[in-house]
N, C-alpha and C positions, 0 to 999 in steps of 0.2 A: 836373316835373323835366325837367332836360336830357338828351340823349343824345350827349356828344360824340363829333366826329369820324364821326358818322351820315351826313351827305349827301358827306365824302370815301370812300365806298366806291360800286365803279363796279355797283350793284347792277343793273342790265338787262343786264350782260352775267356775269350767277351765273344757275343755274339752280334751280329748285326742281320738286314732281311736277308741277306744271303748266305748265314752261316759264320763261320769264323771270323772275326774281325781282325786279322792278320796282314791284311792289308791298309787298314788306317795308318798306320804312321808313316808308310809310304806317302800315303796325300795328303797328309797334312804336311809333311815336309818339301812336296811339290806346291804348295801353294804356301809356304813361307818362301820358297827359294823361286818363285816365281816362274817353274818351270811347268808351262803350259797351264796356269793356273786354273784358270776357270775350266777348263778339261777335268783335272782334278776336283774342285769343286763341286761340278757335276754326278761324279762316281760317288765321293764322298756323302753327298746330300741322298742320290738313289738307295746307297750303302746304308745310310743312320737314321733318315727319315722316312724314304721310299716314298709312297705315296699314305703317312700317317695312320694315326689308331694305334699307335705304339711309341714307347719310349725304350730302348734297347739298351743292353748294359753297354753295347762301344758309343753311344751317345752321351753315358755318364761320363767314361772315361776322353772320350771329347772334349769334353765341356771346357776346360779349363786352359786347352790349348785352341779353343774357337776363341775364346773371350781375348788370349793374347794374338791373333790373327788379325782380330777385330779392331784391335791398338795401338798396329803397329803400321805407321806411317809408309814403309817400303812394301804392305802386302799390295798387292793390286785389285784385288777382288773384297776388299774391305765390306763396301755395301752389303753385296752379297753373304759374306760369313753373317753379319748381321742376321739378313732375313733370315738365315737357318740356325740361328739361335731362337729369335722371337717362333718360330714355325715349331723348333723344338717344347720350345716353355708353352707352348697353346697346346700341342698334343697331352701334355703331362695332366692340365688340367681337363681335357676331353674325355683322353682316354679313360677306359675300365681300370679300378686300379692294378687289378693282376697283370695289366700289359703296362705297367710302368713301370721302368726298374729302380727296385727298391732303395738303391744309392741315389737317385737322380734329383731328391726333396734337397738332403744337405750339401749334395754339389751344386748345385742351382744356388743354392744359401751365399756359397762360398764365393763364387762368381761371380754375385750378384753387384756388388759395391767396383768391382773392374768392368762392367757394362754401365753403370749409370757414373763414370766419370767419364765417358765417351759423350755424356749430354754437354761438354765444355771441347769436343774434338774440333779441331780446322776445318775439317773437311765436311762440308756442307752435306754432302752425300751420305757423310756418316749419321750425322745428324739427324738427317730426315727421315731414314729407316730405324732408326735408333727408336723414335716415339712410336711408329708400329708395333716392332719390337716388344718392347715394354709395356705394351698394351695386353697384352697375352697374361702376365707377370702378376694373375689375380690373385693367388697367396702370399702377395709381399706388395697387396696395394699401400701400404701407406707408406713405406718408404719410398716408391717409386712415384706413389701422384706428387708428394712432400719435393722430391730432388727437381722432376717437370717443371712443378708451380716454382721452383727456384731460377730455373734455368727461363724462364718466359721472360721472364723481368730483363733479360740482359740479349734476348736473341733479337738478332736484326733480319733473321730469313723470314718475308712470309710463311713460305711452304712449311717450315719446322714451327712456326708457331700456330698453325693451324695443325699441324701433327699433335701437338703436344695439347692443347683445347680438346681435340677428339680421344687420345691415350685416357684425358683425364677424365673424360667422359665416361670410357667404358670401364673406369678401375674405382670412381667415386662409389657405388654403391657396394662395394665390397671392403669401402674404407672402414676403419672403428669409428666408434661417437665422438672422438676425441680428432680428428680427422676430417671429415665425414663434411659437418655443418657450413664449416670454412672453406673447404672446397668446393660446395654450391653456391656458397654466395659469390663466391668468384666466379663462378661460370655464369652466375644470375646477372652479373655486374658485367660481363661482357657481351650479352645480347643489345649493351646500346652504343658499343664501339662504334667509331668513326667510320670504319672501311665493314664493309657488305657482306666480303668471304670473311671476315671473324665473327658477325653476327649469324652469317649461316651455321661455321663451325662449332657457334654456340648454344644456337639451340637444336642442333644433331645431338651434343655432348649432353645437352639438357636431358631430353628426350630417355638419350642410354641411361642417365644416372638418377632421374628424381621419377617415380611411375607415376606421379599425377600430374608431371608434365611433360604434356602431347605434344607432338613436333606440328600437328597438324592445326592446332591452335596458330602457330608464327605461319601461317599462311602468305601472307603479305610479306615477312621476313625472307622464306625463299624463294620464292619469283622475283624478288629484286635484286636478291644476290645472283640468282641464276640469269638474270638477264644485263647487268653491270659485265660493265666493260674489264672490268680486275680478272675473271675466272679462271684466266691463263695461269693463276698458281695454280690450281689445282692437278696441272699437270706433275708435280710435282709432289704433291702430298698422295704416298702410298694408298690411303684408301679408296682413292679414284685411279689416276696414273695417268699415263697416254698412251694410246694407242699407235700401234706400230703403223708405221707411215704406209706400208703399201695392204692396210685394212681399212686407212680412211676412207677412200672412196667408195665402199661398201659397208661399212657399219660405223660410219663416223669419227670423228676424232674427238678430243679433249672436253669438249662442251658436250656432246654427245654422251659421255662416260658419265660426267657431271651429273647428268639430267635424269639418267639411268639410276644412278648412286641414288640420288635423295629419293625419287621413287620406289625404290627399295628399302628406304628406311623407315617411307611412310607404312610398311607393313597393311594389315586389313582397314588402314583409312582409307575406302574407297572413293568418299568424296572429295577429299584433299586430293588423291592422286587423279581424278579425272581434271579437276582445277587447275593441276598444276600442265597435266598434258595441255591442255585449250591453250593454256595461258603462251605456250611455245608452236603449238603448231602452225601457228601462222607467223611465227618469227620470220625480222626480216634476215636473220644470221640463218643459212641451210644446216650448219651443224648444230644446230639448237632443233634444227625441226626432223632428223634426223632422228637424235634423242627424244625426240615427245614422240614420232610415229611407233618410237621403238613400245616405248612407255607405255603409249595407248594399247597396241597391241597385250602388252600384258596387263593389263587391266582390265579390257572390255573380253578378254578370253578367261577372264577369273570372275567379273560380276556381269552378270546379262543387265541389269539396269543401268549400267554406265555406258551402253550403247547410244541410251535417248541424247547425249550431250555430245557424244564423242562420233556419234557418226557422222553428220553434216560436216564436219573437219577433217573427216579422213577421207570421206568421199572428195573432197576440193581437192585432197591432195594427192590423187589419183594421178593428177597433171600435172604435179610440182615440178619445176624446172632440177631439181636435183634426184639423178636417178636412185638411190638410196631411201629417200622418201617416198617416191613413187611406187617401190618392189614391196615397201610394206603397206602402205596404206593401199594397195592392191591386193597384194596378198590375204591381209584383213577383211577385202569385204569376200574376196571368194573362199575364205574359211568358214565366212558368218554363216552361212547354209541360208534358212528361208527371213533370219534377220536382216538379211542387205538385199532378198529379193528385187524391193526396188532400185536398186543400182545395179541391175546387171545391165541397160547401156552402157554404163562407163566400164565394166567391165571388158562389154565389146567394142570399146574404142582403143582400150589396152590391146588388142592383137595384132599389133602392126606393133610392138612397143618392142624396139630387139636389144634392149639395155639387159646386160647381162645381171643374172642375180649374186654373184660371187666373181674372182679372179681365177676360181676354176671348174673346168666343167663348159656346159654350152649351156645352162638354165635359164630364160631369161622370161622376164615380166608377159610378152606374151604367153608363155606357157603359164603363167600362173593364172592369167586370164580366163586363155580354155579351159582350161582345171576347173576354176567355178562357174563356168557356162555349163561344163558336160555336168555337175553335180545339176545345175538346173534344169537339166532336158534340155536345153538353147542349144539348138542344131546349128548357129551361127556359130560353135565350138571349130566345126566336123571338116570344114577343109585346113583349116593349123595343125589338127589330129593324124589327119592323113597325111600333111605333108612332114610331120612330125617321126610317124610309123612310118616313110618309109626312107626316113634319112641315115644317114650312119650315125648322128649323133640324136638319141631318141630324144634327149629333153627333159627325161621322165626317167625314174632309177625303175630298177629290175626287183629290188629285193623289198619287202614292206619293213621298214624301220621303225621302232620303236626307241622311247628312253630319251628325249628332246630333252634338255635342263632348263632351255628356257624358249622363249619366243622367239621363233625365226623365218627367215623365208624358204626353207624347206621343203619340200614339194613329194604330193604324195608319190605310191610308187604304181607306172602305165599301169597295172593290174585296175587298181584305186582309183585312178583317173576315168577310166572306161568302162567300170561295171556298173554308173547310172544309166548308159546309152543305151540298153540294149534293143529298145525299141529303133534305133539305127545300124542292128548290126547288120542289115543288107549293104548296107554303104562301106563300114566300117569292116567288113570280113574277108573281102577281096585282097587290101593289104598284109590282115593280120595272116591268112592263111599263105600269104608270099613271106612272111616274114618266119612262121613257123617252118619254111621250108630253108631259108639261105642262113636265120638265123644263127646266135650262139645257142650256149645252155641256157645260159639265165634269162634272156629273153625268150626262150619257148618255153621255157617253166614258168614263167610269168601271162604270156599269156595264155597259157595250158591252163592256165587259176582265172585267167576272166574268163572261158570259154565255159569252164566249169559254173560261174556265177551266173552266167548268161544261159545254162542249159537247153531247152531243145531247140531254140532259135540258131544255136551252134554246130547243127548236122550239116550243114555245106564244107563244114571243114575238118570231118569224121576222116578223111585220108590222111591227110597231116597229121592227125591225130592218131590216128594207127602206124605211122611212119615212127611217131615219138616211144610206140611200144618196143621198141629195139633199140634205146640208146638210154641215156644217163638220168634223161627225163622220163622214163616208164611211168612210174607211178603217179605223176602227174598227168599223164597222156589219159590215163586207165581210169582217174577221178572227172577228168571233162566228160570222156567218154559214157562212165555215167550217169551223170546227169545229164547227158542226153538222152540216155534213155532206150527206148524200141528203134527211135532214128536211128541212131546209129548201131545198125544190125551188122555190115558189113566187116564190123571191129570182131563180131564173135565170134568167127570162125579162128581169128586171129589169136585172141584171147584163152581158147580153148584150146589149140595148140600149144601155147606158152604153159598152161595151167598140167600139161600133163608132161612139161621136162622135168629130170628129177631136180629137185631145189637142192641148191648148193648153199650153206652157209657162209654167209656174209652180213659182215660189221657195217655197214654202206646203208644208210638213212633210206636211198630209194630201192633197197631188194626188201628192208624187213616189212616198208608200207605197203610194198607192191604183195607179199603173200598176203595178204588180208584184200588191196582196193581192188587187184585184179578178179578175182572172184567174186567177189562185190558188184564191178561194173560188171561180170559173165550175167549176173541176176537182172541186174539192171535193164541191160539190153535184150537176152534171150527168157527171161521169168522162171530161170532154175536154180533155186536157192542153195541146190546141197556144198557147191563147191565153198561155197560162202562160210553155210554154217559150219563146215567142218573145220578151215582155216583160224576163223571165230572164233571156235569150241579150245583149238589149241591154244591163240592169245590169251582167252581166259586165264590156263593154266600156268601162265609165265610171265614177268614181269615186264613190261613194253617200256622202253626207257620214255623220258616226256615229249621228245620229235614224233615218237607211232602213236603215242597215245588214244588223242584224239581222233585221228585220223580211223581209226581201230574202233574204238564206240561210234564213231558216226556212223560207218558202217553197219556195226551193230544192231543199233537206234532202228537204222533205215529197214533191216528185214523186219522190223514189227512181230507181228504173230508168228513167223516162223520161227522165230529163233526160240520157243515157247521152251525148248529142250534147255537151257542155258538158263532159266531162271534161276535156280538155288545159287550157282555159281555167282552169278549176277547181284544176288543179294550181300555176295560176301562179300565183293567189292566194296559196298556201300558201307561198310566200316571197316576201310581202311583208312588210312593215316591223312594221306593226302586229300585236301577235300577237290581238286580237278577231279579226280578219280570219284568222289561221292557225287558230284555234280553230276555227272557221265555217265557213272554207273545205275543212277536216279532216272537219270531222262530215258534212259534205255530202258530198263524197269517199267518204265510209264509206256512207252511206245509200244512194250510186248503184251500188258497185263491189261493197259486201258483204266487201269486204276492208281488215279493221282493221288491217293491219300500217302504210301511211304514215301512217294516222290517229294511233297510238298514239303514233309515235315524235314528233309534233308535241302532242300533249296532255300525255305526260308531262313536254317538256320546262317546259311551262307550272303543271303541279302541284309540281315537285320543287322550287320556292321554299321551300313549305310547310315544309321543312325546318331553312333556314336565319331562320324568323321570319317570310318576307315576308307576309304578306296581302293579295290581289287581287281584287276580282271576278272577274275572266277564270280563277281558276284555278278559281271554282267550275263555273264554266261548261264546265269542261274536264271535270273531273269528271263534271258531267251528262252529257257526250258517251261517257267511258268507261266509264256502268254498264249501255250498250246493247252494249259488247264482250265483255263475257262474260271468259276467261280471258283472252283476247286482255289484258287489261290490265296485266297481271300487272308490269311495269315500276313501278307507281307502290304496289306492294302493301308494298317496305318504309316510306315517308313514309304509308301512312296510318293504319301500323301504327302509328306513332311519334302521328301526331294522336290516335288512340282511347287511346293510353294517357297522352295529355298530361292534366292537370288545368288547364290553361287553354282559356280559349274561345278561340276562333279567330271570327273574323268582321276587317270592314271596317270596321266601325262602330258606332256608337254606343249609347247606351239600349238600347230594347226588342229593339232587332236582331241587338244580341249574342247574345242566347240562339238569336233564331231561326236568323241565317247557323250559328250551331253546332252544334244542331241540324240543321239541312238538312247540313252535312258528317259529319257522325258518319252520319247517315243513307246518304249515297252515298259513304261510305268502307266500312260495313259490307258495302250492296248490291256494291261491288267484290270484297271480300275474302271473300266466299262461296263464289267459286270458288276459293280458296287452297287449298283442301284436296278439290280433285276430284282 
């Protein structure tokens, strides 16, 4: 096919994320002439769209030859050009208008009447991304729900008429008055359809377009649709999809997505969404219960009182005949912390469970098991651990991850795993100190950091750890080291040769931690402070990028009274920009001066977010700084009043870490509010 009017656009001077757009009509003309099309495709979409927040001027100039791409019978990749138009027209309204280009309103305009003749296309395929698509298209809702509700009347696909009920859904409240009324009554007037998936469609679409009606109200409408034998279109309708064949057996297929989908739609109905999980966990279909383990997981990790209903059903399904089910309703109760206490037998019946958690990696349901045994002190963890520590394939990641998007079976990292044990590490140090020896980096930097958590009960393994002073791992060797403390004396001789080569500049994460921790641990272990504070003295003066930071005032914090010379310094910190740095520079302040009063009034102002919704790391961080002030804190004592009586978690993140960051705050909001009542 031709592309007219293609080489009169002056594309080297349009831009796209990469720069000159100079290369567009190159791909476009590789995916009209079907040469390696979706190859092209792919460059084009990274080129125009990238990964969104922008509308770019080679996307305007696009425009017009995506829409004849999209039309024309011989392209091959038709669907596709679709989805990166509807993907286009969603960012235009997302984005900020300054990242929209300023042509892209009246070429969108002009365009718009050759994509909604596509709602009459052959091709099935077209069809059904088409109503995605156009879903996006919320500054030209009435023409677009008007063409839809046209096209309903005469479609014979399931899947495209349940595309087009949900399009019309999310476009009806942005229709005019003229518009508007008549396309609710017709979404009203399809909640008593004949077939199940148009009634569910229905009041999804309900739900987006009229705000006084709740989706969680048709209770009864979607557990019947979700449980009816029809669901199998939904593999077809964009806003669910199907899941790639070799991820079903680890996170479900088509019904699974399903279940997932409308639990997502129910937003903060808490009680609708726990209703809905019960109603499927015991399904007799595994990919139904697949989808509600997933569900419940996100659920009972967002409200602690949906635990009362939903846990006797996840605990049953600890043993469910499908391993998918079983990785997560395991995984959930050893995330719960002292909420699933009573289920740590089945916990411990999980450790003989060798079903993998993924297609890759060696993760598997036993490890998830010991995971929440060692968070319980259950020394029934301690031979899986070991046999775990000393296999090649650990079980357990090296590195502590953060940034989950959603509920998984993800598993913390060995550091995480093993810093509740410590009251086992005579058992537990025999391996770790073999492993610190044959080890890589990352595993001796890893467990350099439990050794570190586990302080003096860690001096058996002070040679290993002085061995780490000479390789890549230093400064992690040099932080275990002190916090072990006087035990590990043996290290100082070592330490203090190191402390007097001349330092050589270096850009390297562990040389700029090591001039500050190694002198630090020199204190630690032998009680002479100067090399420290001096080290100290110069960080002050220079800006630590945010890898040293912390690392750098913790140190700091820890000399207390000596570092008395670096006050003024210390106070300038505390109004600087970044509040990690006021947080940090706060706590150190308090540790030198013994006087909470500046401390408090710069920690509260970093907790009292908490109030308005925000969630930060830095405010837990603050918190840990104010449950060493005793009364002193008493400023943040109405917000955490308000957290302990919230029934939401509170965390930063994701998965398994909800429960934990929630726990750890319920924890140092309690430890605050102790003194409430002296």
């Amino acid at each position: 096919m031709t592309l007219p009017g293609l080489d009169r656009v002056g594309w080297s001077t349009l831009r796209h994320a990469y720069g000159s757009a100079g290369d567009v009509p190159e791909l476009l003309r590789r995916i009209a002439d079907d040469q390696d099309a979706s190859d092209a495709l792919f460059h084009l979409r990274n080129n125009i769209y990238h990964q969104g927040g922008f509308v770019c001027s080679a996307a305007t100039a696009a425009l017009p030859f995506l829409v004849l791409l999209a039309g024309a019978a011989e392209v091959t990749v038709r669907r596709e050009v679709v989805e990166l138009l509807g993907d286009l027209a969603g960012q235009a309204v997302l984005a900020a208008p300054r990242h929209v280009d300023p042509g892209w309103r009246p070429a969108w305009r002009a365009a718009l009447p050759g994509l909604l003749a596509l709602r009459d296309d052959a091709d099935v395929e077209v069809r059904r991304s088409l109503a995605r698509a156009l879903s996006e298209a919320a500054a030209d809702a009435d023409a677009v729900v008007t063409a839809l509700c046209d096209r309903y009347s005469r479609e014979e696909d399931p899947a495209v008429r349940i595309g087009i009920i949900l399009a019309v859904g999310e476009l009806t409240a942005r229709c005019s008055a003229e518009v508007l009324p008549e396309t609710a009554i017709w979404l009203r007037g399809l909640r008593a359809h004949a077939d199940p998936q148009i009634r569910l469609a229905a009041v999804v679409a309900l739900d987006q377009a009229i705000v006084a009606q709740r989706l969680g109200t048709d209770l009864d409408t979607l557990i019947e649709a979700m449980g009816d034998d029809g669901i199998g279109v939904w593999r077809d309708v964009p806003w669910v999809g199907a899941t790639p064949a070799w991820l079903t057996e680890h996170y479900g297929g088509s019904a699974a997505r399903l279940v997932g989908w409308v639990d997502g739609r129910l937003g903060d109905d808490a009680t609708t969404r726990t209703e809905v999980c019960r109603a499927f966990l015991g399904h007799r279909d595994a990919d139904r219960r697949v989808g509600a383990v997933q569900a419940a997981a996100e659920v009972f990790s967002t409200w602690r009182s949906s635990g009362e209903r939903l846990l006797p059903d996840l605990a049953e399904r600890t043993a469910d005949p499908a391993g998918a089910v079983r990785a997560y309703a395991t995984h959930v109760l050893a995330a719960a912390g002292e909420e699933t206490d009573g289920y740590r037998d089945l916990l411990a019946a999980r450790l003989s469970d060798d079903r993998r958690l993924s297609r890759h990696g060696d993760k598997r349901i036993s490890d998830v098991a010991a995971w929440g045994l060692a968070w319980r002190h259950d020394p029934r963890c301690l031979p899986h651990l070991l046999a775990r520590l000393g296999d090649r394939e650990l079980g357990y990641g090296t590195a502590i991850v953060h940034g989950y998007p959603s509920y998984m079976t993800s598993l913390p990292a060995v550091q995480e795993v093993l810093a509740p044990l410590r009251e086992h590490a005579g058992v537990l140090l025999p391996v770790i100190r073999e492993r610190l020896r044959d080890g890589g980096h990352e595993l001796r930097r890893a467990l350099a950091e439990l050794l570190e958590q586990w302080g003096e009960v860690s001096a058996p393994a002070v040679p290993e750890l002085v061995e780490l002073l000479g390789t890549e791992t230093r400064a992690q060797g040099a932080l275990a080291l002190g916090a072990i403390g006087p035990a590990a004396g043996p290290a100082g001789p070592v330490i203090e040769r190191l402390l007097r080569r001349p330092s050589e500049p270096s850009e390297g994460w562990n040389a700029r931690v090591s001039a500050v921790v190694l002198p630090w641990a020199y204190w630690r272990i032998t009680g002479d402070p100067e090399p420290a504070l001096a080290a100290i003295g110069g960080m002050l003066d220079e800006e630590p990028d945010e890898w040293g930071l912390r690392e750098h005032w913790r140190c700091l914090s820890d000399l207390g009274t000596h570092a008395a010379v670096h006050i003024d310094r210390i106070r300038g910190h505390i109004g600087r920009q970044s509040e990690w740095e006021q947080v940090l520079a706060a706590h150190a302040l308090y540790r030198i001066t013994g006087d909470p009063k500046p401390a408090v009034r710069v920690l509260c102002r970093v907790v009292w977010p908490f109030a308005s919704g925000e969630r930060r790391p830095v405010a837990w961080a603050a918190l840990r700084c104010l449950t060493e002030m005793g009364a002193a804190a008493k400023p943040s004592h109405w917000v955490l009043r308000d957290v302990l009586s919230s029934d939401r978690r509170y965390s930063t993140d994701g998965g398994w870490r909800r429960f934990a960051e929630d726990r750890e705050l319920r924890e140092l909001a309690t430890d605050i509010l102790r003194f409430a009542e002296v």
